[in-house]
C-alpha positions in Angstrom: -2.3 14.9 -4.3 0.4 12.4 -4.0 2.1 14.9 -1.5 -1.1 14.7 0.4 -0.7 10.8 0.5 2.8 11.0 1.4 3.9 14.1 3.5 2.1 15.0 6.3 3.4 13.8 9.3 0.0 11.8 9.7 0.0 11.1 6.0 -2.2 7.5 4.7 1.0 6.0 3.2 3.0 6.9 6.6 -0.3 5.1 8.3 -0.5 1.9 6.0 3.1 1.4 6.3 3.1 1.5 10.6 -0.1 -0.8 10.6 2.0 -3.5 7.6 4.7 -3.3 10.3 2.6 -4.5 13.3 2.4 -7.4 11.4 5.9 -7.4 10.5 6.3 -6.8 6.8 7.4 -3.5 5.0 4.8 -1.8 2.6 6.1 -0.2 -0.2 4.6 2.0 -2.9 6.0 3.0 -6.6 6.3 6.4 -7.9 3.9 5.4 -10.4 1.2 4.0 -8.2 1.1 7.1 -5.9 0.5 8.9 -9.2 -2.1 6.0 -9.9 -3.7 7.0 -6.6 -3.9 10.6 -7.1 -5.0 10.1 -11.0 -8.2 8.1 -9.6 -9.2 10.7 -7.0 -8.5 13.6 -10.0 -10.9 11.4 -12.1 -13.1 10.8 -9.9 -13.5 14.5 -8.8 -12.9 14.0 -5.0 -9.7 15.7 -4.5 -7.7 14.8 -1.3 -11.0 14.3 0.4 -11.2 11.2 -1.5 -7.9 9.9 -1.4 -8.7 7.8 2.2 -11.6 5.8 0.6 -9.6 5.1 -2.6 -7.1 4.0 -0.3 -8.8 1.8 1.4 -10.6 0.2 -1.7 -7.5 -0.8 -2.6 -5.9 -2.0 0.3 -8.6 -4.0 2.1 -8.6 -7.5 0.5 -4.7 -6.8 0.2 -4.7 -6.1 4.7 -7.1 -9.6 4.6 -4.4 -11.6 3.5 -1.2 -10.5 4.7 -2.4 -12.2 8.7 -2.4 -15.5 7.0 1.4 -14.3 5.2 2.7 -12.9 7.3 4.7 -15.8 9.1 7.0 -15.6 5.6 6.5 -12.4 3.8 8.6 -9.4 4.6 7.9 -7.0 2.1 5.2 -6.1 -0.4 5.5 -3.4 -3.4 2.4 -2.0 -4.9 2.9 -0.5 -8.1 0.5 1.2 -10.6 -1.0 -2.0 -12.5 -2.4 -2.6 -8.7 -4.0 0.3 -8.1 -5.4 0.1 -11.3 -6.7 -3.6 -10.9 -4.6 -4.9 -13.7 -2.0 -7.1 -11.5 -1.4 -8.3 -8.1 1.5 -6.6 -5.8 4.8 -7.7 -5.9 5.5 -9.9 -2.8 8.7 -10.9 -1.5 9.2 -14.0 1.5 11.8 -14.8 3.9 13.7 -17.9 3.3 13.0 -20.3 6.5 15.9 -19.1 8.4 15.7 -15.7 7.6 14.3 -13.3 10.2 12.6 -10.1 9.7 15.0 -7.0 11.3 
């Protein structure tokens, strides 16, 4: 499953990370939450078939915010404790006279 998520050249990770860059911040995932992702769908019985709607439980209040972020953040890092709604992603801003490349 988490080669599903990642691989395909029309893969949800590949999609999630082009629409974090149209706002101009880089989306990163652990190792661990990508095996997070694919434990929940395993769980939860829906194979890949479920992987988009787990994905997008997780990421919508997340693709909320960032708009109001994004003048200063560059990067965020979800890791398993996030997928798992234990803990809040890892966030990293720009300094005010840093520019995003």
């Amino acid at each position: 499953l988490v080669r599903i998520l990642t691989e395909p050249k029309n893969a949800l990770i590949r999609q999630y990370k082009k629409a974090f860059l149209m706002e101009g911040v880089v989306l990163d995932l652990t190792e661990d939450a990508l095996k997070a992702i694919a434990k929940v769908a395993a769980l939860k019985e829906t194979g890949a078939r479920g992987l988009r709607s787990i994905m997008e439980s997780i990421m919508l209040d997340l693709m909320y915010e960032i708009p109001s972020k994004a003048e200063n953040l560059s990067r965020v890092v979800l890791n398993e404790d996030f997928v798992l709604g234990r803990g809040e992603p890892e966030m990293e801003f720009l300094e005010d006279d840093e520019e995003v490349a």
